[in-house]
N, C-alpha and C positions, 0 to 999 in steps of 0.2 A: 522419471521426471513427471510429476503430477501436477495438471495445469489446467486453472479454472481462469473465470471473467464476473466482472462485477455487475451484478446482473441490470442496471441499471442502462447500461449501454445498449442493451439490444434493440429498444425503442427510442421514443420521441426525445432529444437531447437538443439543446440550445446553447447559444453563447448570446452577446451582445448586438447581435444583429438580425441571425439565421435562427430555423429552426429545423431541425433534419431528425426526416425519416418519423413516423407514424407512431400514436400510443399504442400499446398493446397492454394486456393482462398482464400478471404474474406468472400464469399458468402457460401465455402464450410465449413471452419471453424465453421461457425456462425451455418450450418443443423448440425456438429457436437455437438456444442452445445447443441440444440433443440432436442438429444436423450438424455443426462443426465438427469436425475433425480435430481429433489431438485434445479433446476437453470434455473434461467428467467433472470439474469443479463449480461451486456457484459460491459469490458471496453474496449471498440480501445484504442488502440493506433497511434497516428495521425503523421506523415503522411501516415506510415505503412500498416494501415489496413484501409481507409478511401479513397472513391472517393470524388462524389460530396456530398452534405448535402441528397439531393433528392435520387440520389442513393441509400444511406447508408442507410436513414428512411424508403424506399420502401423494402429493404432486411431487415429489422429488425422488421418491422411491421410485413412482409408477414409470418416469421416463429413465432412471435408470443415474441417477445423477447424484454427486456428492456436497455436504457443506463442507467448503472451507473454511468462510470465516462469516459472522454477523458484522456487518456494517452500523453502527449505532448513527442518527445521521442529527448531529446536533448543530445547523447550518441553516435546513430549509426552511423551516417556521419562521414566520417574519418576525415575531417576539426574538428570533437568535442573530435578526442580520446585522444587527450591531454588536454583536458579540455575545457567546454562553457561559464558558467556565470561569471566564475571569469577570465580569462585569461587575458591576460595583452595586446593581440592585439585586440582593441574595434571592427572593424571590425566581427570577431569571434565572440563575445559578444551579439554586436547588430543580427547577425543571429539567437542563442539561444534563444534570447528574441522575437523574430518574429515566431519564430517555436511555443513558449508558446500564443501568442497573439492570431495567426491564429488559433491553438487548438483552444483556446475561443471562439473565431467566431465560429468555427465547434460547437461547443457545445451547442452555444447560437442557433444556424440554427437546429440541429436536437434535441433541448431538450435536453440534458444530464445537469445533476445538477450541473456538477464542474469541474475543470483542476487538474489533478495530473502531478507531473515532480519528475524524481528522480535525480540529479545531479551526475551521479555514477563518471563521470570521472575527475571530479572537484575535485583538491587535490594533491597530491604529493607522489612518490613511496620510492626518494633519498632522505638525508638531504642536504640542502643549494640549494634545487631543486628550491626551490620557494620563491617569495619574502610575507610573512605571510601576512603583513602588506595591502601591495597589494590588493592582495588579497581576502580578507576578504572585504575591500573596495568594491571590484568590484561584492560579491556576495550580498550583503547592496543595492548596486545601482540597480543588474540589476533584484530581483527580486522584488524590489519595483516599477520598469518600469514595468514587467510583473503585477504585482499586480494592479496596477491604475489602468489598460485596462480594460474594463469591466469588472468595481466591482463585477455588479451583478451576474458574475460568480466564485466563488469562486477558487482561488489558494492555493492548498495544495502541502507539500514541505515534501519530502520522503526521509528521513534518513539513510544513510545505515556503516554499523564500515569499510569497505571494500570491494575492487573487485568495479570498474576495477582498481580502487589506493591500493595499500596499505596499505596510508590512504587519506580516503574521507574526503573532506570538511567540509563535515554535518555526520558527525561518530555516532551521538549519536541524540535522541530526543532534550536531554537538549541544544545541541549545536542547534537544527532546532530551538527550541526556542528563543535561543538568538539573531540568526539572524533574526526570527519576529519580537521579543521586538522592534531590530533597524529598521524594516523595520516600523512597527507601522501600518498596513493595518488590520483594522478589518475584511475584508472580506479575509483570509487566515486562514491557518488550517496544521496541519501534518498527512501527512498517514502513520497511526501507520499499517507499517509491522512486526508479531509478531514474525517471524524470525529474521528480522536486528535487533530486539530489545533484541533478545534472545543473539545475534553474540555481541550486543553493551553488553552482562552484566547488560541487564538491567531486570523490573519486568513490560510485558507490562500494565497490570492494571493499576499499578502505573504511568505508562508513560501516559496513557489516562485520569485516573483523575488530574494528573500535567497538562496535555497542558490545559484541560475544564477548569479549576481553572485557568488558566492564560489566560484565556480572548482569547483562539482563540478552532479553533473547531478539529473535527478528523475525521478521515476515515480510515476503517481498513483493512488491510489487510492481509488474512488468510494464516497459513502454520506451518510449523515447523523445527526444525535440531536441532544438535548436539551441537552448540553454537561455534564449534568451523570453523563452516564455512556456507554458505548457503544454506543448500543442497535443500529448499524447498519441504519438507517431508509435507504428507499429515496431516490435523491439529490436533494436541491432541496424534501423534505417538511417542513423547518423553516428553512432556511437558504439561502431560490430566488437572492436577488442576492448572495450569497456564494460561489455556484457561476456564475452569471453573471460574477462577475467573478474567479472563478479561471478559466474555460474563455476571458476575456477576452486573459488575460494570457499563458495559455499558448497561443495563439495567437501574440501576438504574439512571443512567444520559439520559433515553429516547432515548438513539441511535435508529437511525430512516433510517441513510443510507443503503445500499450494504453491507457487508459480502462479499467480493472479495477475491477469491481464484487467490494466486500467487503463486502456486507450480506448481512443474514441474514434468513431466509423467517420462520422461527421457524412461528407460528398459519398464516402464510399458505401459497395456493396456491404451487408453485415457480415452474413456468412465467410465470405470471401475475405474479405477483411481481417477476421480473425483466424483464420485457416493462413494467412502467411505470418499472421504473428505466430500461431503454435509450431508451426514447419520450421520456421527459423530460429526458435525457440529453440525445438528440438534437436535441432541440426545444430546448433553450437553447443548444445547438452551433449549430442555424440561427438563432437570434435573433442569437446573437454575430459572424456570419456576414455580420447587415444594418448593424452599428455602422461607423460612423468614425473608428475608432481614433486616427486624426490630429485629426480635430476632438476628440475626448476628451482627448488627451494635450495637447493646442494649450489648453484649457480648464485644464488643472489644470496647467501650465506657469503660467498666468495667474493663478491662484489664484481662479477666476470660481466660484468655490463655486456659488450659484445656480442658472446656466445649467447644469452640469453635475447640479443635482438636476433641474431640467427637463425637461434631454435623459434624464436616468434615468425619472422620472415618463413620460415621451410615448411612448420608445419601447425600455424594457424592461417598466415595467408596464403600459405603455398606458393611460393615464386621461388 
């Protein structure tokens, strides 16, 4: 199991009130990294956390560290907090989709396997805010612009029910999928965050065998809450056999990427922090490790409801 953090977490982070924990560098972020336990991955976020290509692979080398994914971050610029891919002024548009493209370059120059983008601000807070139709239009166009650009780097499209709208564009998995369907780029994919998926009402296993089954790929990202907001709790701290049986399936589908932790330290220690997300991580990685996925699948082929709560009760929670 190979398991990184987005590196944007290790410093200074805010919500609507607080501000927690101290700016640091790139470089210094990255040495905090390299004291956790359980983690060799990193995803920048680009333009953010990213100099030159050379720079960036000489600091990532030197401590010993891998890329998992570039983060394209088309949200912060105040020009995007009313929305990037869809917005109705092309100007704006064409900028979000240059922030996604350049990512790729960056990606393709220091190896990293793929682009993630989360559209957080794309979407609508009021009714009669926005024109749907539009809309929808413009997020069809502009991330199949992004998507062309350098196939061979994959674009993954992150889902989330709300925050910084209301409601977001892409609220749901099933809705990131539809706008694939129309975009029709094999080389895309969803980064299943097991949180938004939690916030979306949704079951993320389920969401990870739905996109595989429909012909495009995935990438996950680790964490947890309450459902009723994103608090990004560390993973399996309200939702253990839910992550049990995402880390179940994606097993059996050969998931082969990152394991990215997108939780947030907030009050807490950093270090510390992330050393119970990867131990727990990892520890339901090796639980998952002793199952008999045959006899599981053999069970619920059979509709043996029971025996399969059984085999959950004996030997996931052990009682």
């Amino acid at each position: 199991m190979k398991q990184s953090v987005i590196l944007a977490f290790m410093a200074n982070t805010q919500d609507r009130f607080c501000n927690y924990h101290s700016a640091k560098s790139t470089y210094e972020k990255l040495q905090l990294i390299q004291q956790i336990k359980g983690l060799d991955g990193v995803e920048l976020v680009y333009p953010h956390d990213t100099s030159t290509p050379e720079e960036t692979s000489a600091m990532m080398k030197e401590l010993g560290l891998n890329f998992a994914a570039i983060n394209a971050n088309i949200k912060k610029d105040p020009k995007f907090h009313a929305g990037s891919l869809s917005r109705p002024n092309k100007e704006i548009r064409d900028e979000a989709v240059n922030i996604i493209k350049r990512a790729k370059d960056f990606a393709k120059a220091v190896g990293a396997p793929h682009v993630t983008t989360c559209p957080l601000t794309d979407g609508y807070d009021m009714l009669f805010q926005i024109d749907y139709k539009a809309a929808w239009r413009y997020m069809i166009e502009t991330v199949a612009e992004a998507a062309d650009y350098l196939p061979e780097i994959p674009l993954f499209l992150e889902p989330k029910f709300s925050e910084t709208r209301v409601h977001c564009q892409l609220d749901s998995t099933s809705k990131a999928l539809l706008l694939l369907k129309e975009v029709g780029n094999k080389h895309t994919g969803v980064t299943l965050d097991v949180g938004h998926s939690m916030q979306s009402q949704e079951n993320p296993a389920q969401m990870l065998v739905t996109t595989l089954e429909s012909g495009f790929d995935v990438y996950i990202h680790t964490n947890d809450n309450d459902t009723k907001a994103d608090w990004d709790l560390v993973g399996g701290s309200r939702h253990f056999l839910n992550y049990v049986e995402l880390l179940f399936w994606a097993k059996e589908y050969g998931y082969d990427k990152y394991y990215t932790a997108d939780a947030s330290p907030r009050i807490f220690n950093v270090v510390d922090f992330f050393e119970r997300h990867t131990e727990v991580s990892l520890g339901i990685w090796n639980l998952v490790n002793t199952l008999d996925p045959k006899k599981y699948r053999k069970l619920m082929a059979e509709e043996n409801y029971n025996e399969l709560m059984r085999l959950v009760n004996k030997e996931i929670y052990r009682v």
